[in-house]
C-alpha positions as YAML, in Angstrom:
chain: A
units: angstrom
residues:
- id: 1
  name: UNK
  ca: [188.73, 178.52, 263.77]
- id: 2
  name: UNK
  ca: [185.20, 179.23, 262.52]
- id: 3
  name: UNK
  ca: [186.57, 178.46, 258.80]
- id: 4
  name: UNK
  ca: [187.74, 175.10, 260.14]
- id: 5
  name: UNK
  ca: [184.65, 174.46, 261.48]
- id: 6
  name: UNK
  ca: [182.95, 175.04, 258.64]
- id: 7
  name: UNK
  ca: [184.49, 172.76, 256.20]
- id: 8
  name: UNK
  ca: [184.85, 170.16, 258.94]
- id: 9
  name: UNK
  ca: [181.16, 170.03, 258.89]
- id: 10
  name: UNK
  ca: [181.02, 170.48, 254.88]
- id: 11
  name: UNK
  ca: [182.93, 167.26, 255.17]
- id: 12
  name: UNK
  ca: [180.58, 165.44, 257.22]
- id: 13
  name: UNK
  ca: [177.58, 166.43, 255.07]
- id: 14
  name: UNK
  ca: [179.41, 165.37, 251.77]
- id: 15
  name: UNK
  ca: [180.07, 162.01, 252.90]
- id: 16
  name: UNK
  ca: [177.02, 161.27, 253.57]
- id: 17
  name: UNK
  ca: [174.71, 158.78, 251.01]
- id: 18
  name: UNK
  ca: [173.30, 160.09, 248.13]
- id: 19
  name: UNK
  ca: [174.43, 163.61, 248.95]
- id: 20
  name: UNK
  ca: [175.77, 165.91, 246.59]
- id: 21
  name: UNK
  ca: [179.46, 165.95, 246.21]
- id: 22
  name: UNK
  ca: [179.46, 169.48, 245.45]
- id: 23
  name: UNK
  ca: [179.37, 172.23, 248.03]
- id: 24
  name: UNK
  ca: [178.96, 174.92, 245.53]
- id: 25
  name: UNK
  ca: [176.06, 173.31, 244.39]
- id: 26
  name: UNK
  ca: [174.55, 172.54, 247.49]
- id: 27
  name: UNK
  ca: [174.58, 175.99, 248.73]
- id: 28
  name: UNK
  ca: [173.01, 177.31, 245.62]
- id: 29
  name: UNK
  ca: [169.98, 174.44, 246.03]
- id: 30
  name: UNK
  ca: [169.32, 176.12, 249.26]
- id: 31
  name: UNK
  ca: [168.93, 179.76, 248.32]
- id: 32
  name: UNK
  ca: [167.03, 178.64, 245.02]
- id: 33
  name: UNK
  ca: [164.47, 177.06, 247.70]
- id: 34
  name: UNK
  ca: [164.76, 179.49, 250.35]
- id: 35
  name: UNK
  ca: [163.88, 182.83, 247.65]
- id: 36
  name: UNK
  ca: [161.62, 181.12, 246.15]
- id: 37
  name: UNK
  ca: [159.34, 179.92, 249.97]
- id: 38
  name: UNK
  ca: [157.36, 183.02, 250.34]
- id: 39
  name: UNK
  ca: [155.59, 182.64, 247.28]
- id: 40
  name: UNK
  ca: [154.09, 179.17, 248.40]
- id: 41
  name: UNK
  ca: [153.70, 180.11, 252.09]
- id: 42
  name: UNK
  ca: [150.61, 179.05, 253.20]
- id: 43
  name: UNK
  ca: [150.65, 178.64, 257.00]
- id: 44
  name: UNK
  ca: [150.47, 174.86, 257.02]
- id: 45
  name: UNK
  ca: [151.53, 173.11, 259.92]
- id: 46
  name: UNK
  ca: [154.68, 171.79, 258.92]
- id: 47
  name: UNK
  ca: [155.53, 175.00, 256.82]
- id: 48
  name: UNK
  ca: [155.40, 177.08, 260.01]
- id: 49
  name: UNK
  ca: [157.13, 174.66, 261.98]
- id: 50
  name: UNK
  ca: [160.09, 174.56, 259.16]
- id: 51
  name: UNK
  ca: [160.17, 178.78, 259.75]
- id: 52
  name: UNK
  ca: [160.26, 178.11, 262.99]
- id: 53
  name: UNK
  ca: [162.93, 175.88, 263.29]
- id: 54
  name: UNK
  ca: [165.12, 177.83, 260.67]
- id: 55
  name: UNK
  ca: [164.84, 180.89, 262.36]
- id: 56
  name: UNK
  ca: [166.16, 179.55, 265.67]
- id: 57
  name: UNK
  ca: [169.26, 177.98, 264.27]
- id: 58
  name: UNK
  ca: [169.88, 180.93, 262.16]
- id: 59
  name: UNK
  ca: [169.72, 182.98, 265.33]
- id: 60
  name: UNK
  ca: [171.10, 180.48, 267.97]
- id: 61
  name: UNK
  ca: [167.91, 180.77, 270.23]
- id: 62
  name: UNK
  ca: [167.03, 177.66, 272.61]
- id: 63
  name: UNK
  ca: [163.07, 177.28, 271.38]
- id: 64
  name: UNK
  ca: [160.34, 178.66, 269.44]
- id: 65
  name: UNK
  ca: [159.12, 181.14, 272.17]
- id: 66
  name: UNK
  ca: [162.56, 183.10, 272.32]
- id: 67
  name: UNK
  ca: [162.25, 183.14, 268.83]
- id: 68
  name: UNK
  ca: [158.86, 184.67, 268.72]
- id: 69
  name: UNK
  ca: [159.83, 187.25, 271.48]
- id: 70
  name: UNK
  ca: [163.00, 188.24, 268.92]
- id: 71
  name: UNK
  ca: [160.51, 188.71, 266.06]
- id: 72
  name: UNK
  ca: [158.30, 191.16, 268.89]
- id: 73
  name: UNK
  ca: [155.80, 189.21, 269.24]
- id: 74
  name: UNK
  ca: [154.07, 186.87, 272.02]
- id: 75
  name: UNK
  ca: [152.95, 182.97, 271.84]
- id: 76
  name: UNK
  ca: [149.48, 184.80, 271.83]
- id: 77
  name: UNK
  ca: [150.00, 186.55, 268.89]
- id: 78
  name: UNK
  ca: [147.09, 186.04, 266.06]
- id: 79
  name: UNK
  ca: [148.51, 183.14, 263.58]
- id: 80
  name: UNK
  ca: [148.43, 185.79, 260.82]
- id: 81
  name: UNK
  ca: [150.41, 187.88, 262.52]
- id: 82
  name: UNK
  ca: [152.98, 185.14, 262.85]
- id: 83
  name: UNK
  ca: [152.36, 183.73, 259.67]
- id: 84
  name: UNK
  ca: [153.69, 187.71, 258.32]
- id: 85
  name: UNK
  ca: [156.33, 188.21, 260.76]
- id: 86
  name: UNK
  ca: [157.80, 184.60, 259.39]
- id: 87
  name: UNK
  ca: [158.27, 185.48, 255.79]
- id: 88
  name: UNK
  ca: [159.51, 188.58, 256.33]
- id: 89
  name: UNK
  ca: [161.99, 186.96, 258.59]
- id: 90
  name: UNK
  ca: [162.61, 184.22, 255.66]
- id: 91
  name: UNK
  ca: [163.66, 187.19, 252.80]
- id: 92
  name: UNK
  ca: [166.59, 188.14, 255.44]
- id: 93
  name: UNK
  ca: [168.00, 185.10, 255.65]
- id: 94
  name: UNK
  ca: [167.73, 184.81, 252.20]
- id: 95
  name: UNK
  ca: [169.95, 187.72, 251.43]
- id: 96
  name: UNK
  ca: [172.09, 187.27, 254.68]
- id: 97
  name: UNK
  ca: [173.47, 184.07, 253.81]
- id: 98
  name: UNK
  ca: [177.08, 183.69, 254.09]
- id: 99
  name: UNK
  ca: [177.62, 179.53, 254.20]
- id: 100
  name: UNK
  ca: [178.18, 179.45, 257.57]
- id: 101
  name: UNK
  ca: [177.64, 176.02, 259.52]
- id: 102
  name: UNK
  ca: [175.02, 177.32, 261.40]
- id: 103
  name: UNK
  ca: [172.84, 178.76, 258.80]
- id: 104
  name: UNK
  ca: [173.63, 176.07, 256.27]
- id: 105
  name: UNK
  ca: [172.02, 174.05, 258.82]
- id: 106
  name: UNK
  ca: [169.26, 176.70, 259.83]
- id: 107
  name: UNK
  ca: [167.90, 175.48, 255.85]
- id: 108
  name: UNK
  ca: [168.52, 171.88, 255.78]
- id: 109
  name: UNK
  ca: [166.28, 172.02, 258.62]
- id: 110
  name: UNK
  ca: [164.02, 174.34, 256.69]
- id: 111
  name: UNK
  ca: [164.32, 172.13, 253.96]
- id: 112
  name: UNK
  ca: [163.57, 169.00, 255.90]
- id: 113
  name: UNK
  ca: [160.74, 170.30, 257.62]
- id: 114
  name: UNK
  ca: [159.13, 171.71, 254.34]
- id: 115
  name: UNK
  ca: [159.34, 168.70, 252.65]
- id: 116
  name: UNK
  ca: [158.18, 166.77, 255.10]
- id: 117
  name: UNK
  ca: [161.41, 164.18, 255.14]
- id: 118
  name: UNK
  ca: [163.23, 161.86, 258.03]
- id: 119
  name: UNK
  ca: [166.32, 162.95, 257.42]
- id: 120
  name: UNK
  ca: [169.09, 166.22, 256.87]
- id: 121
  name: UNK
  ca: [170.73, 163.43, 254.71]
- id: 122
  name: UNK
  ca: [167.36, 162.85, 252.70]
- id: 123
  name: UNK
  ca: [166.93, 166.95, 252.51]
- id: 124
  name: UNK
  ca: [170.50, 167.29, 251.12]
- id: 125
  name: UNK
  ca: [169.75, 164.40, 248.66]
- id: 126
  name: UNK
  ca: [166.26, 166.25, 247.43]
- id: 127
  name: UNK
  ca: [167.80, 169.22, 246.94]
- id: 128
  name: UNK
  ca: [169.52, 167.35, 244.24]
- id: 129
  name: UNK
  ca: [166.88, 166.11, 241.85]
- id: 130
  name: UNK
  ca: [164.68, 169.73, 242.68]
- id: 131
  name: UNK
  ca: [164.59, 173.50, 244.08]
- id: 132
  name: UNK
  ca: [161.23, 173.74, 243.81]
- id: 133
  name: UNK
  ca: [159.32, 174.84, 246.90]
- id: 134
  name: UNK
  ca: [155.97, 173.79, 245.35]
- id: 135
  name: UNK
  ca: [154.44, 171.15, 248.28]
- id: 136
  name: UNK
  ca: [153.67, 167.88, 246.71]
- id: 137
  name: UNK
  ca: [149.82, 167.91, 246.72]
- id: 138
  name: UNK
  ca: [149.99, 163.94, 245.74]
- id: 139
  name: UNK
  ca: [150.81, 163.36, 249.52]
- id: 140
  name: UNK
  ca: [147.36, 164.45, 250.20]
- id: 141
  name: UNK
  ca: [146.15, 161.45, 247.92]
- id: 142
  name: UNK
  ca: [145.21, 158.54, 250.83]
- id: 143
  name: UNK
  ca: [142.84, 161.20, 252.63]
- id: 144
  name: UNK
  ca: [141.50, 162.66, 249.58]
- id: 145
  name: UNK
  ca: [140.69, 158.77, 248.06]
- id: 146
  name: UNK
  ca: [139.64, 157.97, 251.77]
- id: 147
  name: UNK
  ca: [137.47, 160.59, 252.35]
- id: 148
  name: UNK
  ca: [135.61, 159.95, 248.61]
- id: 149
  name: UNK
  ca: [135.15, 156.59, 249.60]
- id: 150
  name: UNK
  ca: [132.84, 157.38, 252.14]
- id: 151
  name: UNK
  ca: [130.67, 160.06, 250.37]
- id: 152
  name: UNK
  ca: [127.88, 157.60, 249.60]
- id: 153
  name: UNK
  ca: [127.43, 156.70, 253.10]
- id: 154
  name: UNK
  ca: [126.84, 160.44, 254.15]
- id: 155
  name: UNK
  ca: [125.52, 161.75, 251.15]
- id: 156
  name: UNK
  ca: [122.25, 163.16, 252.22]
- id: 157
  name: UNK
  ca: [121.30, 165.45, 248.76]
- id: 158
  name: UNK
  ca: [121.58, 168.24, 251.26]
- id: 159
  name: UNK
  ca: [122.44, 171.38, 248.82]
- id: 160
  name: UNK
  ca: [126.35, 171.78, 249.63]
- id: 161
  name: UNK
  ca: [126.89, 168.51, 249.44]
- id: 162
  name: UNK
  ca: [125.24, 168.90, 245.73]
- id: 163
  name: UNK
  ca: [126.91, 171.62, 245.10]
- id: 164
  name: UNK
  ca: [130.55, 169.92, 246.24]
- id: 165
  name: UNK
  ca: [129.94, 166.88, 243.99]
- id: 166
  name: UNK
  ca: [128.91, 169.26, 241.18]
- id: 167
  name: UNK
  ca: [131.83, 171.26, 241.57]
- id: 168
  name: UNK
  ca: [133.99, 168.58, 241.94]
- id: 169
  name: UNK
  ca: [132.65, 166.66, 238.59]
- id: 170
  name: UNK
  ca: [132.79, 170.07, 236.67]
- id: 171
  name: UNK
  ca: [136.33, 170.40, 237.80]
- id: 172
  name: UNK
  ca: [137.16, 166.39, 236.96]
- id: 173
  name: UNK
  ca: [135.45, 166.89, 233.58]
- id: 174
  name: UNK
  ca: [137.45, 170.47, 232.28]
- id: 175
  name: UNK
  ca: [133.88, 172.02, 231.79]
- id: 176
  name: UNK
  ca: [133.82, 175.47, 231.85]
- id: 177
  name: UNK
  ca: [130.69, 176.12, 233.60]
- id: 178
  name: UNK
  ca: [127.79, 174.50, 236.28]
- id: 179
  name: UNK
  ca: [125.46, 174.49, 233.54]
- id: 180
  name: UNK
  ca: [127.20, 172.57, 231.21]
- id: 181
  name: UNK
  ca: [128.39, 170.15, 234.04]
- id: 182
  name: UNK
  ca: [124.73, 169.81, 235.01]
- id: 183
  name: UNK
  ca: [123.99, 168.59, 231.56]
- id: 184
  name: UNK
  ca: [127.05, 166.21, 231.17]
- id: 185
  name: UNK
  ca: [124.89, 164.91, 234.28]
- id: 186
  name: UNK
  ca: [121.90, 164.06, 232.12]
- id: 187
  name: UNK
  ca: [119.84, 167.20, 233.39]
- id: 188
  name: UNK
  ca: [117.60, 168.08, 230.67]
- id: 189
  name: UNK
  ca: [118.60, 172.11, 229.42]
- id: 190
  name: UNK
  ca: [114.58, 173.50, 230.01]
- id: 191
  name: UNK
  ca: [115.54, 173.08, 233.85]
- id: 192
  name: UNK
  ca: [117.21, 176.16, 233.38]
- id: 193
  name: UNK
  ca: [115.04, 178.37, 230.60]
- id: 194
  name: UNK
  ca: [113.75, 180.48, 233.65]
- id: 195
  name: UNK
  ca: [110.41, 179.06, 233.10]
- id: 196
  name: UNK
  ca: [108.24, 178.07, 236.40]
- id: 197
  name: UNK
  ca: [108.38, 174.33, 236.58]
- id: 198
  name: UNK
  ca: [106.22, 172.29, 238.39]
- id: 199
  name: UNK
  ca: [107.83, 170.76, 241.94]
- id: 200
  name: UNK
  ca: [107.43, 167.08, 240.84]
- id: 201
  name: UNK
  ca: [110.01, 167.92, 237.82]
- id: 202
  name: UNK
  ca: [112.11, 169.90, 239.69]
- id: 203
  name: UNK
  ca: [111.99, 167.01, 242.64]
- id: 204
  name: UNK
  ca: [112.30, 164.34, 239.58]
- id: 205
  name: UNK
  ca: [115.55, 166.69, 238.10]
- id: 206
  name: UNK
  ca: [116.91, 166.27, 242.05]
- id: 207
  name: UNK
  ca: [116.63, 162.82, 242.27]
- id: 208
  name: UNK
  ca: [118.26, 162.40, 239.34]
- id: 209
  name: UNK
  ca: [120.71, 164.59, 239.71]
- id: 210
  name: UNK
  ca: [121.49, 162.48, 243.03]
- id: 211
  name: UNK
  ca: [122.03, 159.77, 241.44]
- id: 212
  name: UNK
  ca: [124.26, 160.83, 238.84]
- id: 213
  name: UNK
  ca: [126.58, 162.50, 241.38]
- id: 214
  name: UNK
  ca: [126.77, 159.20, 243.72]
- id: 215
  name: UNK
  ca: [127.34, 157.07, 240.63]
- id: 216
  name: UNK
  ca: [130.60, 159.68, 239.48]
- id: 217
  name: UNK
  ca: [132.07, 159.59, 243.16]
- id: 218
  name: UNK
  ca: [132.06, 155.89, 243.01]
- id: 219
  name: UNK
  ca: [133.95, 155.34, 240.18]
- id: 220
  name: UNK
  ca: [136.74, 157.98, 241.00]
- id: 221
  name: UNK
  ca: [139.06, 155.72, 243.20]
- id: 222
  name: UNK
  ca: [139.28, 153.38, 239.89]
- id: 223
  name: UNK
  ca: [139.19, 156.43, 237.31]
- id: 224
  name: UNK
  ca: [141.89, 158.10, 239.65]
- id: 225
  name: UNK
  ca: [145.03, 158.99, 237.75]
- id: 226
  name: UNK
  ca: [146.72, 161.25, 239.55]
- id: 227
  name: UNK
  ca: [146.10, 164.39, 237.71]
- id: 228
  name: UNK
  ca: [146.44, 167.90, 238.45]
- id: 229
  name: UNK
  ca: [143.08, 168.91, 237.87]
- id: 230
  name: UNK
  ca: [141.86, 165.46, 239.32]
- id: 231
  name: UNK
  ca: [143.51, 166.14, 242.69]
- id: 232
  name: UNK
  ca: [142.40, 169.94, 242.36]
- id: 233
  name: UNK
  ca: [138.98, 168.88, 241.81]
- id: 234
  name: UNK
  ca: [139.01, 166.54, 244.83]
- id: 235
  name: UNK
  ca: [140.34, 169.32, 247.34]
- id: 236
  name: UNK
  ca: [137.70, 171.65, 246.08]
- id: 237
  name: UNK
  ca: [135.29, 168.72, 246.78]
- id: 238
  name: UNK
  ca: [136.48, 168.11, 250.46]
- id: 239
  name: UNK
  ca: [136.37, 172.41, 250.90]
- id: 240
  name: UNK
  ca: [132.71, 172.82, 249.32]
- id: 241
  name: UNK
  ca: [131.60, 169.60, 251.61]
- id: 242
  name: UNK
  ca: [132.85, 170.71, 255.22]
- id: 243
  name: UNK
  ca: [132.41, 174.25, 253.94]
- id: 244
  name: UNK
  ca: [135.56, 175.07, 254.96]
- id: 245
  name: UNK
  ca: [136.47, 178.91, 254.00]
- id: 246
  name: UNK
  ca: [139.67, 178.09, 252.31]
- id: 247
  name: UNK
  ca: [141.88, 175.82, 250.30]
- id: 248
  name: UNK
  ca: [144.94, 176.22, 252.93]
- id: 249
  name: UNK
  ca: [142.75, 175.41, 255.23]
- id: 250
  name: UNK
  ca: [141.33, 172.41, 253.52]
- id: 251
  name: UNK
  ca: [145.15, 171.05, 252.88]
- id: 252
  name: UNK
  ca: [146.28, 171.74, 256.16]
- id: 253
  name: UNK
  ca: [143.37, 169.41, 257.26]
- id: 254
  name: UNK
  ca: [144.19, 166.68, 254.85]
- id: 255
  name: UNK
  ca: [148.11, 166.36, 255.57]
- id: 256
  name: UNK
  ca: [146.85, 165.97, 259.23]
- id: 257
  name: UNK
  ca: [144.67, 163.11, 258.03]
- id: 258
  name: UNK
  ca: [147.32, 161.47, 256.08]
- id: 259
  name: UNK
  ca: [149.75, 161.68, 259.13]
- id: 260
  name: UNK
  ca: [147.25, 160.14, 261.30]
- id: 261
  name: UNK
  ca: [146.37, 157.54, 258.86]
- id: 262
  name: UNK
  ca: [150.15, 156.63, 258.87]
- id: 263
  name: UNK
  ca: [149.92, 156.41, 262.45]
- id: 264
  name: UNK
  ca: [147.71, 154.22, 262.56]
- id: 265
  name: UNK
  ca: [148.81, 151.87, 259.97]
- id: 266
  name: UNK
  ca: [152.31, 152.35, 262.04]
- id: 267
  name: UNK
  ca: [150.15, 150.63, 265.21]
- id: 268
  name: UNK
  ca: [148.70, 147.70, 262.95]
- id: 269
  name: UNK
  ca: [152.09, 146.73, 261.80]
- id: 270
  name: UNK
  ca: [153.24, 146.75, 265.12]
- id: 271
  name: UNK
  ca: [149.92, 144.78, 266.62]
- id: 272
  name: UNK
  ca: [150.68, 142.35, 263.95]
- id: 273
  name: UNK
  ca: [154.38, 141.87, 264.66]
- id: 274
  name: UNK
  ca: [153.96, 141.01, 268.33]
- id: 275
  name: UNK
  ca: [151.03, 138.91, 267.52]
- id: 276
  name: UNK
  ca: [153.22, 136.91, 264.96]
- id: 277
  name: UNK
  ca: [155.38, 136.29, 268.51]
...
């Protein structure tokens, strides 16, 4: 009966658009993903959320909570302590998978929630074209372009915010230190011979300095091209700015952004449709 059941739903999954017509293959798309998660686990929202999730299918529990209490833990428990408990429960499903419909359905869901996708059909049709578990950090791009759009506004020369736009040019520019950065920036080299300098130089270096760093951020929605090390250099911008303690941290942020920014646009569609009524 339970091999019935499991190609009846093998069926259903293959008929679906754009999915694979190859169960064999399917199967081995998941486990390429799911061996390869722990490596880019970084307790983001939606990555804990696809553990979660997997982990109750794969065990047949009702919600989250029973989950937790099966791993020994309480909804109390520190998010690190989760975070461990979670990947260690993710390398036993790995090697405990046997293609039944449950846990073939325990990592679509995974999958799906990973990715960040609508659909199990749109998980199943990913799984496709890549196994990769690497999150794609051009998601982040709206809140990262957003957020450089309004550093003029704020910027105060106040000396992280320097030291963010500094950073963030070195980065942009492939120079491999802050001194050489500095001087891409026009900053004369004697600023940094050690030698006592007067404070109107070192207030006239500032100023300048200022200016330079305003004058890069503006260009970089039009110089934007999608880059690695451009959309590196912007995340370590938006880190060394809040002074947030790390990257994870800083992404974590950012895909909440973007999802409310999506919202929102969501709300203006829908303003504008019933005001075209």
């Amino acid at each position: 009966m339970l091999k019935r059941a499991y190609f009846a739903d093998a069926q259903a999954d293959l008929t679906a658009d754009q999915a694979p017509h190859n169960l064999a293959y399917l199967d081995a798309a998941l486990l390429g993903l799911v061996e390869r998660l722990p490596a880019y686990y970084r307790g983001l929202a939606n990555q804990r959320d696809a553990l979660l999730e997997a982990g109750r299918i794969w065990r047949n529990l009702p919600d989250h909570r029973s989950l937790i209490e099966s791993l020994g833990l309480t909804e109390t428990a520190s998010p690190e302590l989760l975070n461990k408990n979670l990947v260690q429960l993710l390398r036993r499903i790995s090697g405990g998978y046997a293609g039944y419909p449950h846990q073939r359905e325990a990592l679509l869901r995974l999958t799906q929630l990973w990715r960040q996708l609508n659909s199990r059909e749109e998980a199943i049709a990913s799984l496709q074209q890549d196994t990769s578990p690497r999150p794609p950090l051009d998601t982040l791009d709206p809140a990262l372009l957003s957020f450089v759009q309004r550093i003029p506004q704020y910027y105060e020369g106040k000396g992280n915010q320097r030291n963010a736009l500094t950073e963030a040019f070195r980065l942009w520019r492939q120079l491999d230190s802050r001194t050489t950065a500095l001087m891409a920036l026009g900053i004369q080299s004697d600023i940094f011979s050690g030698v006592q300098l007067d404070a109107a130089t070192v207030q006239q270096a500032a100023t300048q300095l200022d200016r330079e760093l305003v004058n890069f951020i503006r260009r970089i929605p039009a110089n934007y091209d999608q880059s690695d090390h451009q959309r590196q250099a912007l995340v370590r911008l938006v880190q060394l700015w809040r002074e947030t303690p790390t990257q994870t941290q800083v992404i974590n942020s950012l895909v909440e952004e973007v999802k409310a920014m999506a919202a929102a646009r969501a709300v203006d569609r829908a303003s504008d449709y019933l005001a075209a009524w």
